[in-house]
DRENDREN-794686 format. One record per residue (C-alpha): residue in one letter; x, y, z; chain; residue number from 1. Coordinates in steps of 0.5 Angstrom, whole numbers. Layout:
<r res="a" X="X" Y="Y" Z="Z" chain="A" n="NUM"/>
...
This chain:
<r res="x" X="0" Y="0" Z="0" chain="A" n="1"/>
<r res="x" X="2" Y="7" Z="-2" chain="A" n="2"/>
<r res="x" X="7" Y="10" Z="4" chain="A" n="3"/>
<r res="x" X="5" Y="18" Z="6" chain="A" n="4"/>
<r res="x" X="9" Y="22" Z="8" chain="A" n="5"/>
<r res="x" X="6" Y="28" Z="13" chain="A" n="6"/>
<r res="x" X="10" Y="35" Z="15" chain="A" n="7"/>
<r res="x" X="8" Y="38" Z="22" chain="A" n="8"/>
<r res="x" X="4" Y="32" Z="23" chain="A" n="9"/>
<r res="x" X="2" Y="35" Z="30" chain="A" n="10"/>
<r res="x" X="-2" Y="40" Z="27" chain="A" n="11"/>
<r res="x" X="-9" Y="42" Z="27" chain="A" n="12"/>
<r res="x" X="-10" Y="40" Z="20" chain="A" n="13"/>
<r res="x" X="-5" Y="35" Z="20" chain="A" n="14"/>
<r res="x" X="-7" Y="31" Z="25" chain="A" n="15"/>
<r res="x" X="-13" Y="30" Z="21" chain="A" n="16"/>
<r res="x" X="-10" Y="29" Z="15" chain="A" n="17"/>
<r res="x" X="-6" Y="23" Z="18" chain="A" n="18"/>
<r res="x" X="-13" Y="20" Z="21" chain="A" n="19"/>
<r res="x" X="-17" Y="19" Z="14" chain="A" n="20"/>
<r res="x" X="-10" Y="17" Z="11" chain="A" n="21"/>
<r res="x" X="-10" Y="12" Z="16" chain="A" n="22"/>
<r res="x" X="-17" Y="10" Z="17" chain="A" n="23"/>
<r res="x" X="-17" Y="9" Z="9" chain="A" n="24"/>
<r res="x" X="-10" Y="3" Z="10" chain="A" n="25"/>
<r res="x" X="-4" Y="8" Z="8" chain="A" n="26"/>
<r res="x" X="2" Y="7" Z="11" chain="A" n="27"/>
<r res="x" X="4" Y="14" Z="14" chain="A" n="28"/>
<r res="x" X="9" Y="18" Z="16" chain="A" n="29"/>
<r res="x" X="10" Y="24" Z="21" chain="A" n="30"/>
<r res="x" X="15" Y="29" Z="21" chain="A" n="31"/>
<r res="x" X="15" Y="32" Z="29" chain="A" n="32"/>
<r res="x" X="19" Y="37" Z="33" chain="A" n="33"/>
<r res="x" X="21" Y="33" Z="39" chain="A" n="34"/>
<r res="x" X="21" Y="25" Z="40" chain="A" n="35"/>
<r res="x" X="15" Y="27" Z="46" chain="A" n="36"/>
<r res="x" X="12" Y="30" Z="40" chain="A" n="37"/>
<r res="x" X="12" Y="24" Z="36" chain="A" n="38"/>
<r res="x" X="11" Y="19" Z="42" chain="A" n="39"/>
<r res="x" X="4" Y="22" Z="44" chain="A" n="40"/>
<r res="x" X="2" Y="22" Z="36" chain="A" n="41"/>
<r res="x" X="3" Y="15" Z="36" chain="A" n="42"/>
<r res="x" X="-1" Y="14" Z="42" chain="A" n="43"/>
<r res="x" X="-7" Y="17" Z="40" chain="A" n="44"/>
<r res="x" X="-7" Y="13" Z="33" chain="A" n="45"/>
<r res="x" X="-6" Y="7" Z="36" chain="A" n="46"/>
<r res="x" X="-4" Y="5" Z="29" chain="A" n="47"/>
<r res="x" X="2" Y="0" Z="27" chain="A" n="48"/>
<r res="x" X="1" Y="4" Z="21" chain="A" n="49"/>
<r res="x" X="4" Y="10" Z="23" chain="A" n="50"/>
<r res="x" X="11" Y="12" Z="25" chain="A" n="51"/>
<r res="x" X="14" Y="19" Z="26" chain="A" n="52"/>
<r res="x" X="22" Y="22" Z="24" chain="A" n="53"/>
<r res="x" X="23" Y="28" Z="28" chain="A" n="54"/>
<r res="x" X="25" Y="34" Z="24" chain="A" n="55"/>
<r res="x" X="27" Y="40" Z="30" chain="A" n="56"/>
<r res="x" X="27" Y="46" Z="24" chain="A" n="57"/>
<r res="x" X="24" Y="46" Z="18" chain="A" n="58"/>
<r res="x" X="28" Y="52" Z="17" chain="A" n="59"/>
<r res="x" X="34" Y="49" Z="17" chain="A" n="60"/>
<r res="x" X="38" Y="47" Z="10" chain="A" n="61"/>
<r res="x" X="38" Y="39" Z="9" chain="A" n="62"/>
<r res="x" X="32" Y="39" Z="15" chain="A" n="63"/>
<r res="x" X="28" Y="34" Z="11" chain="A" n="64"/>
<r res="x" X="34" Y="30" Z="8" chain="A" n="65"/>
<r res="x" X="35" Y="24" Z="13" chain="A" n="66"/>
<r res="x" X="27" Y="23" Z="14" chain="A" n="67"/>
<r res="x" X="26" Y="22" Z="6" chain="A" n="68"/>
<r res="x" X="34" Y="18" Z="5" chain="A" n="69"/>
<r res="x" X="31" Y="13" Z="11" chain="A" n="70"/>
<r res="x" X="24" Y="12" Z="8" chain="A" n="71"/>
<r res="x" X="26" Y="11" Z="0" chain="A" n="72"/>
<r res="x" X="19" Y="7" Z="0" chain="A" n="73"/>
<r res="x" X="14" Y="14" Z="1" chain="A" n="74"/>
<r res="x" X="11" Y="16" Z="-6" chain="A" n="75"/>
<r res="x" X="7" Y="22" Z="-4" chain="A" n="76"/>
<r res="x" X="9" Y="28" Z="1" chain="A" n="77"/>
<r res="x" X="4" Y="33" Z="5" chain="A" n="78"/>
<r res="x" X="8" Y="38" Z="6" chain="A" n="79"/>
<r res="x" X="3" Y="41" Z="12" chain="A" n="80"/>
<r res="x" X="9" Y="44" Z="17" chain="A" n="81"/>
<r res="x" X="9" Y="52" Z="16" chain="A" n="82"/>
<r res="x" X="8" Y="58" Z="23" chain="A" n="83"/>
<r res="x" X="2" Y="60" Z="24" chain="A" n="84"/>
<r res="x" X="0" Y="64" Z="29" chain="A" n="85"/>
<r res="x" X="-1" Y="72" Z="30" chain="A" n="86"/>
<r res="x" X="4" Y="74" Z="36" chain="A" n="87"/>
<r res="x" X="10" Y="75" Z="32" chain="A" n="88"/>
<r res="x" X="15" Y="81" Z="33" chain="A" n="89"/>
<r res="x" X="21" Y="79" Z="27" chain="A" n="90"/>
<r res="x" X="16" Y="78" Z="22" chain="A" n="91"/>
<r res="x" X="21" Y="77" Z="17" chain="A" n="92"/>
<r res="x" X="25" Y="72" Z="22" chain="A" n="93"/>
<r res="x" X="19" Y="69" Z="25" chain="A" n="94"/>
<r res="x" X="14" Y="67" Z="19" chain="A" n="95"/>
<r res="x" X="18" Y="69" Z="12" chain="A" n="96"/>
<r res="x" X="24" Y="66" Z="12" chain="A" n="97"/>
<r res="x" X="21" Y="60" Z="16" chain="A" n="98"/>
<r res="x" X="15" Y="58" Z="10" chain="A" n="99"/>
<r res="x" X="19" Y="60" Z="5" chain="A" n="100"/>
<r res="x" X="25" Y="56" Z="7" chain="A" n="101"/>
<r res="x" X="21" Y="50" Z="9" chain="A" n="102"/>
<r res="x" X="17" Y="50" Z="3" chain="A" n="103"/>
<r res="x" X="24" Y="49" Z="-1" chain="A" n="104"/>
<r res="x" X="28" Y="45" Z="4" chain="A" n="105"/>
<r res="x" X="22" Y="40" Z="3" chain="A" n="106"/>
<r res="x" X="22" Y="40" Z="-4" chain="A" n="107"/>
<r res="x" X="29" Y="39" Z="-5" chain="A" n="108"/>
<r res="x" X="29" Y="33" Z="0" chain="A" n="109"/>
<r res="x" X="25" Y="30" Z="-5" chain="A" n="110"/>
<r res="x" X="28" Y="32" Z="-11" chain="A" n="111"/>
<r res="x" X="35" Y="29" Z="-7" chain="A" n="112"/>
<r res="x" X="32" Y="23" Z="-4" chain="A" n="113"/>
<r res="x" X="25" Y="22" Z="-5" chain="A" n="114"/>
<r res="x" X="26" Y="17" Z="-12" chain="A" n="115"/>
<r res="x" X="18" Y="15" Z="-11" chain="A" n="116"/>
<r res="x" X="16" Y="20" Z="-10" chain="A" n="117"/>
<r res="x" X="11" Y="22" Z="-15" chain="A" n="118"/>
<r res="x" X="5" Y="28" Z="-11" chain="A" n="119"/>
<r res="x" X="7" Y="33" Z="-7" chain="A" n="120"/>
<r res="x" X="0" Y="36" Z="-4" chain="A" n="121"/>
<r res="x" X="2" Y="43" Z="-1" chain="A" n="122"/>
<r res="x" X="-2" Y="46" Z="5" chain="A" n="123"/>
<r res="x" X="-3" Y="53" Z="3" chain="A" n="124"/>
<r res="x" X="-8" Y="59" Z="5" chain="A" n="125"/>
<r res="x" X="-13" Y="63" Z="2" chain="A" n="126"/>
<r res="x" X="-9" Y="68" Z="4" chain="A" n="127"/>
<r res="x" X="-4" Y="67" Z="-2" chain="A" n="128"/>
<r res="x" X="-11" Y="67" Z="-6" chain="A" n="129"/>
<r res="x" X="-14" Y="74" Z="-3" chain="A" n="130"/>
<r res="x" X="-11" Y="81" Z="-3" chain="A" n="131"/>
<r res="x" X="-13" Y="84" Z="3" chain="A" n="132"/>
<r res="x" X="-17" Y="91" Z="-2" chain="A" n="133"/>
<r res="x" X="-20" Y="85" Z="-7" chain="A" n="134"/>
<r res="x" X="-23" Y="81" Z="-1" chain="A" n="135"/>
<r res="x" X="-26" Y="87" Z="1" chain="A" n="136"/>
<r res="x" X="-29" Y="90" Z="-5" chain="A" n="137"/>
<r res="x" X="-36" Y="87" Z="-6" chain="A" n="138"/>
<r res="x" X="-35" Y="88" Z="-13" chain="A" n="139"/>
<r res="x" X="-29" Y="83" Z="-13" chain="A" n="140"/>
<r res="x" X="-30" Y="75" Z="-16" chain="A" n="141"/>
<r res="x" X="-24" Y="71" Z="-13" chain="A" n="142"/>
<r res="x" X="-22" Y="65" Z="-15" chain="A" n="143"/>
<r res="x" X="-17" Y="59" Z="-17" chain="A" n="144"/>
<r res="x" X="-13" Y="63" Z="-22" chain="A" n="145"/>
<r res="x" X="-12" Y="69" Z="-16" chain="A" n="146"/>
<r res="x" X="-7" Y="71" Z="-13" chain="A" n="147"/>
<r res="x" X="-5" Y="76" Z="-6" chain="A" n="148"/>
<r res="x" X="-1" Y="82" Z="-9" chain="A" n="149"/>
<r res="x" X="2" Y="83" Z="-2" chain="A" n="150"/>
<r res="x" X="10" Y="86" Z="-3" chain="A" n="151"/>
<r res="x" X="15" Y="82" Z="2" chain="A" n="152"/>
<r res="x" X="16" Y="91" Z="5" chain="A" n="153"/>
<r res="x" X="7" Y="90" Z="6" chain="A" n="154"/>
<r res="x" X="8" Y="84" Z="9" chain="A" n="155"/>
<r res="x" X="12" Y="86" Z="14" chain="A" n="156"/>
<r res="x" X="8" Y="92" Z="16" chain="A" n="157"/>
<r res="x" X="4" Y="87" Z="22" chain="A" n="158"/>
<r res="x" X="3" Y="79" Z="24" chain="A" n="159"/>
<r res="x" X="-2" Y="80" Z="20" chain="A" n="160"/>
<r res="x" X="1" Y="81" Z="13" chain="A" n="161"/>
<r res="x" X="6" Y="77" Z="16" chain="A" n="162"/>
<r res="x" X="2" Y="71" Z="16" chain="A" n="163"/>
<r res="x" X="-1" Y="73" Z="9" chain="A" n="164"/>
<r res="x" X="6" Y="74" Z="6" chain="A" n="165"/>
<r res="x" X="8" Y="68" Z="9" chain="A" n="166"/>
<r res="x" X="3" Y="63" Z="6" chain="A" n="167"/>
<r res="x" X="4" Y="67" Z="-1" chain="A" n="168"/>
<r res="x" X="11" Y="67" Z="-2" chain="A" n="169"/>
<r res="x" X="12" Y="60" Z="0" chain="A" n="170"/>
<r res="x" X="7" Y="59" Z="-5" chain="A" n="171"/>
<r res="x" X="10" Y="62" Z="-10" chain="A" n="172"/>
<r res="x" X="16" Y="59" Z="-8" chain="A" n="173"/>
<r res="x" X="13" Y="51" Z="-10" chain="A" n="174"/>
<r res="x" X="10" Y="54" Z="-17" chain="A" n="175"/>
<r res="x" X="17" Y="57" Z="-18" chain="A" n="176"/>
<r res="x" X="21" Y="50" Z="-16" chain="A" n="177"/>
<r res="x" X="17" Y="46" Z="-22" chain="A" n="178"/>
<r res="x" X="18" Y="51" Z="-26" chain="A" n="179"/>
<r res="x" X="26" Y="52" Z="-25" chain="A" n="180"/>
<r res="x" X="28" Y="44" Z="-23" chain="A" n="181"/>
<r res="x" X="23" Y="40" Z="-27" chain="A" n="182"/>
<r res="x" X="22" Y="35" Z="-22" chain="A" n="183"/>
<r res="x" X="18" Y="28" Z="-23" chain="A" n="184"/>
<r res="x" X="13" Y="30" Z="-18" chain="A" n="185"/>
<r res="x" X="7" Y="33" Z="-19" chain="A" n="186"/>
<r res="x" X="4" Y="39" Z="-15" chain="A" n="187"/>
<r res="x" X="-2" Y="41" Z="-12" chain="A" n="188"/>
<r res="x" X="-5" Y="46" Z="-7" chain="A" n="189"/>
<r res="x" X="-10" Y="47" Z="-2" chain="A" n="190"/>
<r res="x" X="-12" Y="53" Z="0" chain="A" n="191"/>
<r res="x" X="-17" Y="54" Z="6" chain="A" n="192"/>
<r res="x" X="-20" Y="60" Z="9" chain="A" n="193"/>
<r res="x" X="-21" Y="60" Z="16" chain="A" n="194"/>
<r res="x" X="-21" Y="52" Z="18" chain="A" n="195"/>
<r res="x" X="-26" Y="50" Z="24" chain="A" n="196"/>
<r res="x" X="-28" Y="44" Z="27" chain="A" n="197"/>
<r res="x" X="-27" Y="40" Z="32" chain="A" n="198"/>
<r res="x" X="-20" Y="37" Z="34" chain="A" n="199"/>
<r res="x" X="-18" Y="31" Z="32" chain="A" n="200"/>
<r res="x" X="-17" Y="28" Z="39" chain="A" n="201"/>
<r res="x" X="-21" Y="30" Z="45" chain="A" n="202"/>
<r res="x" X="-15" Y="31" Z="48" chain="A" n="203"/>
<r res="x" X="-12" Y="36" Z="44" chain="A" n="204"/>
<r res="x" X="-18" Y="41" Z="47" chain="A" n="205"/>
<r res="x" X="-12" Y="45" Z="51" chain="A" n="206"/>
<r res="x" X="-15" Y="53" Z="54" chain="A" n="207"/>
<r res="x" X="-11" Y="56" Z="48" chain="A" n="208"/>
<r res="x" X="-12" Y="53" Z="42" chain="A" n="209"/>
<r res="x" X="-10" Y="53" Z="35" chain="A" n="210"/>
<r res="x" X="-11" Y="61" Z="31" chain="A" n="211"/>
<r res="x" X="-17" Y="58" Z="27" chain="A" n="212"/>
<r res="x" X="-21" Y="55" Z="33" chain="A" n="213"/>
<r res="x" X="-19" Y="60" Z="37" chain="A" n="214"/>
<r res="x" X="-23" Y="66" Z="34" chain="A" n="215"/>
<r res="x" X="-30" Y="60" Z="37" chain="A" n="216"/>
<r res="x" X="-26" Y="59" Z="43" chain="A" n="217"/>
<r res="x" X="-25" Y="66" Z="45" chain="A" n="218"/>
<r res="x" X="-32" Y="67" Z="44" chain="A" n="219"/>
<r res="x" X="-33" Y="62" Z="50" chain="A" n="220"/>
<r res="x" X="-28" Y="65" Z="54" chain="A" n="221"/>
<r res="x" X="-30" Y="72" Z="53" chain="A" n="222"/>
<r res="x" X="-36" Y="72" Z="58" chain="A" n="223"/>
<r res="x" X="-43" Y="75" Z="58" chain="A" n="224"/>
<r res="x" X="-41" Y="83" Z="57" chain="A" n="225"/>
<r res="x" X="-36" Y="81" Z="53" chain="A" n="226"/>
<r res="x" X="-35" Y="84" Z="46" chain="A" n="227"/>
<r res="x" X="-36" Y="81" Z="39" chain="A" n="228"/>
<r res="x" X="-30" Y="82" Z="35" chain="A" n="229"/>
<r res="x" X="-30" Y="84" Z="28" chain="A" n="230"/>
<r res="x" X="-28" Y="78" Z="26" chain="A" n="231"/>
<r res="x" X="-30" Y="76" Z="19" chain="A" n="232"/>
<r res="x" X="-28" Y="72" Z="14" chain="A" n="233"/>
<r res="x" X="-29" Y="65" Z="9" chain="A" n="234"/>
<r res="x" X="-29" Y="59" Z="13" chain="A" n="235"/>
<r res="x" X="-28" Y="51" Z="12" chain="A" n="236"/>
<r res="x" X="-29" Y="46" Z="16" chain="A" n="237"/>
<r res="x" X="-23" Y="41" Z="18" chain="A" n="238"/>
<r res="x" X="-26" Y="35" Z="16" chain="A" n="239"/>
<r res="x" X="-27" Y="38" Z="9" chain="A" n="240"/>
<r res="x" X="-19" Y="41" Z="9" chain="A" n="241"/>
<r res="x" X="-17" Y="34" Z="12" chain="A" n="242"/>
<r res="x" X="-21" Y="30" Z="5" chain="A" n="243"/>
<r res="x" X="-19" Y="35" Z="-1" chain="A" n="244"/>
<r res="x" X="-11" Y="33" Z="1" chain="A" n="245"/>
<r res="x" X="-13" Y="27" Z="0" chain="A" n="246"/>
<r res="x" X="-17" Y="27" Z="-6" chain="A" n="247"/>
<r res="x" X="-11" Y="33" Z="-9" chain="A" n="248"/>
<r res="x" X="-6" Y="26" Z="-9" chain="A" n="249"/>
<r res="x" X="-12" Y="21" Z="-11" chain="A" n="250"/>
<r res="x" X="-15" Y="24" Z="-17" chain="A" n="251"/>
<r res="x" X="-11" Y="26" Z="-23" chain="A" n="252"/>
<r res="x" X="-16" Y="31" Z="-24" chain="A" n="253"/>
<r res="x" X="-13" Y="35" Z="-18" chain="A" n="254"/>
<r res="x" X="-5" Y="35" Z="-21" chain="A" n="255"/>
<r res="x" X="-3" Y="41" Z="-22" chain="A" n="256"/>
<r res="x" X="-9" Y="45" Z="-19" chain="A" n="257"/>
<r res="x" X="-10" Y="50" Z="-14" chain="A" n="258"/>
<r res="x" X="-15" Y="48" Z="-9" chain="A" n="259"/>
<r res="x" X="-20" Y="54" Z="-6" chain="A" n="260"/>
<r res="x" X="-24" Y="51" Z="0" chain="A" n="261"/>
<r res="x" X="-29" Y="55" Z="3" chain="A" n="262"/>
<r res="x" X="-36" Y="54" Z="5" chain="A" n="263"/>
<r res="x" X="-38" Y="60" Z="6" chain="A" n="264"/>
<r res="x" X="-37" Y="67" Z="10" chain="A" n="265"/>
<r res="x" X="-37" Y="69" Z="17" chain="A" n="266"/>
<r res="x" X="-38" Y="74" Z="22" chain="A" n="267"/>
<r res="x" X="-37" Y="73" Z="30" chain="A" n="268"/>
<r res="x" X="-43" Y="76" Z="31" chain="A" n="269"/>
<r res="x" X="-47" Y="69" Z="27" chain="A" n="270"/>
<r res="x" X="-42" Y="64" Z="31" chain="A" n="271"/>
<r res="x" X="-44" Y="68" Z="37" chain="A" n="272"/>
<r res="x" X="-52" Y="67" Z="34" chain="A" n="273"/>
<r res="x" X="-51" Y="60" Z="33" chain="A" n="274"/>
<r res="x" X="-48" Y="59" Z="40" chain="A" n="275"/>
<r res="x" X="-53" Y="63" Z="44" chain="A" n="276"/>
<r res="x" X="-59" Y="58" Z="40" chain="A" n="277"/>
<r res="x" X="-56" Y="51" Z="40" chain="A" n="278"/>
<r res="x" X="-53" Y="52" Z="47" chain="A" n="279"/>
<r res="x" X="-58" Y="54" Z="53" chain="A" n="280"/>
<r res="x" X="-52" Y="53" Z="58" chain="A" n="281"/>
<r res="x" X="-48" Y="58" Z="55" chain="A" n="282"/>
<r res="x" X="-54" Y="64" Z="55" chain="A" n="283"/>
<r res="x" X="-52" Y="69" Z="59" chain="A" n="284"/>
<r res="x" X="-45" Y="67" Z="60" chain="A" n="285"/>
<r res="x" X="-43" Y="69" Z="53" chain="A" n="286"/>
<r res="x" X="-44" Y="76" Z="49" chain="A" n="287"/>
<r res="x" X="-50" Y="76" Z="45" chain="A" n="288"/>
<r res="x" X="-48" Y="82" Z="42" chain="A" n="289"/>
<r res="x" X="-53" Y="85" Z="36" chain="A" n="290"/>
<r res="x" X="-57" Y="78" Z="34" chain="A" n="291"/>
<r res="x" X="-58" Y="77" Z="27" chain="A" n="292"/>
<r res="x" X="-53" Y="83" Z="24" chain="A" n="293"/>
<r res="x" X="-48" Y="78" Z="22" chain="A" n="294"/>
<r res="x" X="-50" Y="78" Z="14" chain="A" n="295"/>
<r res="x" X="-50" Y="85" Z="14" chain="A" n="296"/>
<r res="x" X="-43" Y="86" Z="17" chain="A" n="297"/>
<r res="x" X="-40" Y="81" Z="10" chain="A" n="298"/>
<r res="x" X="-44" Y="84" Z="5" chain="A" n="299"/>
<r res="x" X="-39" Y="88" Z="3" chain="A" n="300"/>
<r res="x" X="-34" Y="83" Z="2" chain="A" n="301"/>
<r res="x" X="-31" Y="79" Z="-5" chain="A" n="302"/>
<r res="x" X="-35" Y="74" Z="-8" chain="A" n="303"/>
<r res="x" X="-31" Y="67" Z="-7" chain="A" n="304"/>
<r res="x" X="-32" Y="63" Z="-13" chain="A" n="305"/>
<r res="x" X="-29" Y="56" Z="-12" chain="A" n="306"/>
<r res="x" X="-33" Y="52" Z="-17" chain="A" n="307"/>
<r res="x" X="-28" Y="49" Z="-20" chain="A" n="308"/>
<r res="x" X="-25" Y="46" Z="-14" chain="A" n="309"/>
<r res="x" X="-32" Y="43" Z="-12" chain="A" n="310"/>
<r res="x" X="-32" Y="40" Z="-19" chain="A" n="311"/>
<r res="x" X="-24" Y="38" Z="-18" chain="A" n="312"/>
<r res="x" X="-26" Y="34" Z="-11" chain="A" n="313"/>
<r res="x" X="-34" Y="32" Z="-13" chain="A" n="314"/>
<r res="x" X="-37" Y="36" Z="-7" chain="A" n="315"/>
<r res="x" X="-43" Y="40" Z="-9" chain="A" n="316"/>
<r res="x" X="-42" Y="44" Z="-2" chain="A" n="317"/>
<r res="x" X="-37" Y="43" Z="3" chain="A" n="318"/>
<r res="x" X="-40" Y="43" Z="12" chain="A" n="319"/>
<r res="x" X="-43" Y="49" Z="13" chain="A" n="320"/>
<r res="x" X="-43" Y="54" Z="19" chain="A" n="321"/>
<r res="x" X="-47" Y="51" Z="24" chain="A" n="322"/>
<r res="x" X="-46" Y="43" Z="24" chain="A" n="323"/>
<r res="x" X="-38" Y="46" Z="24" chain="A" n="324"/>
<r res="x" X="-39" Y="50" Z="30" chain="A" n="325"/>
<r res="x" X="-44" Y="46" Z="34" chain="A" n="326"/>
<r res="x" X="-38" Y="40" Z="33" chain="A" n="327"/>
<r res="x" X="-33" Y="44" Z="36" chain="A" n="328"/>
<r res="x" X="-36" Y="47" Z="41" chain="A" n="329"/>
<r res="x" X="-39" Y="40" Z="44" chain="A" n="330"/>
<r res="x" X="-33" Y="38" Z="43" chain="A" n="331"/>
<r res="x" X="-30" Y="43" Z="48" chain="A" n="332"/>
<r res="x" X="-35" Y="43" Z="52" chain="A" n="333"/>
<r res="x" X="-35" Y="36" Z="53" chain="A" n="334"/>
<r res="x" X="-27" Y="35" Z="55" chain="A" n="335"/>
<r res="x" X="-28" Y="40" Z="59" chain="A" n="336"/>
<r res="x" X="-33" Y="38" Z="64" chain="A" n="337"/>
């Protein structure tokens, strides 16, 4: 059976990935940052199928060299690992160059050492898809063949920018490695908007989690006078970002393509309907804001057309706000009584 090979296998995202893979008989194996790391994946996979090779710094030159030489038998590489987080002070040292450079450290080990490996599935971001003025125009379409404009001086304005440089130029980066190298393993990028869903383990529930799921968390967090924030954006669930990296390696239809994955868009204000409707326990514990305002705060955003990815991964619509937020929150509250 096909050997898989899965960068930052502790991730949101990643964790997931490595689930489905398995729980469709693949042979999986994981790049962590630590032994302990990589024990405690092997432990909540319960699986004989999975093994990991730990990779301190994806940065560093050679970083993914000994984990590919060890495993000449993988043939598809998931190349998930990059930062994502907005509490960077260097943006140029903590989210550029540690993309960037990890994106191409990865695709030379498997041009160097992965001899089998015939699909590279790339975890991008709608942030190397939307410009932050398009996005923000409701005049706008974006779709599969867009692209963020952001310079490397704009993304080193705020962590935001940071994060939608980071994701863009490691893209790029990808693109132009195909270009300049001619490597025998086809590519294809996943791009999600905002990722939600529960984690893949209870366990992982943790006080702080991940970016994405943070922005439900915070909500619960924030008490009854808490403020809604202007969080608004596209988003998609993690099971459906889990699947279309499998699919972007299984269907030749995907070869070469970039993968918009959003289900719809969102405000806080229509998560924190959501929440004050479908869990009676939270109500007067969590804001209530201003109840059904939230479709009139996106209104004027782009449009995201992503029916080409849809027709690509055979979906006709992907899971939507509601059942993704109500599993990530049952989840939650679950874990933590």
């Amino acid at each position: 059976m096909t050997s898989v090979f899965v960068s930052g296998a502790t991730g949101f995202i990643a964790q997931h990935v490595v689930k489905d893979l398995l729980a469709k008989n693949y042979t999986v194996i994981g790049s962590v940052r630590s032994a302990s790391k990589g024990d405690h994946l092997a432990e909540l996979l319960g699986s004989k199928k999975f093994s990991y090779e730990v990779v301190e710094d994806i940065e560093k030159e050679g970083a993914f060299d000994a984990a590919l030489e060890k495993h000449p038998e993988v043939s598809v590489f998931l190349h998930t690992a990059s930062p994502f987080h907005f509490k960077a002070t260097d943006n140029e040292k903590e989210l550029l160059l540690p993309a960037v450079n990890g994106t191409k450290n990865a695709f030379r080990a498997i041009q160097l050492h992965g001899k089998n490996v015939t699909n590279v599935v790339l975890t991008s971001s709608y942030a190397a898809v939307g410009t932050a003025s398009k996005d923000a125009n409701k005049d706008e379409v974006i779709n599969e063949e867009s692209w963020n404009e952001i310079t490397w001086e704009e993304a080193l304005k705020d962590p935001v920018s940071g994060y939608r440089g980071s994701k863009t130029f490691a893209e790029k980066a990808a693109w132009e490695f195909l270009k300049e190298n001619n490597p025998k393993f086809v590519l294809s990028v996943v791009n999600p908007t905002f990722v939600f869903g529960p984690q893949a383990f209870d366990s992982e529930v943790k006080d702080s989690l991940n970016t994405s799921s943070e922005v439900i968390n915070a909500l619960l967090k924030s008490g009854a006078n808490g403020v809604v924030p202007p969080v608004k954006g596209g988003f998609v669930d993690v099971r459906d970002v889990s699947s279309a990296h499998i699919t972007a390696f299984e269907k030749e239809a995907a070869y070469g393509q970039r993968l918009i994955l959003n289900s719809t868009r969102f405000t806080a204000q229509e998560i924190v309907d959501i929440l004050n409707k479908r869990f009676p326990e939270l109500v007067g514990k969590i804001p209530v804001g201003e109840p059904g305002t939230g479709p009139s705060l996106r209104a004027n955003n782009a449009t995201i057309d992503n029916t080409k990815t849809k027709k690509i991964l055979g979906v006709s619509e992907f899971i939507g706000l509601e059942k993704s937020v109500v599993d990530s929150v049952s989840q939650i509250l679950r874990t933590r009584k």
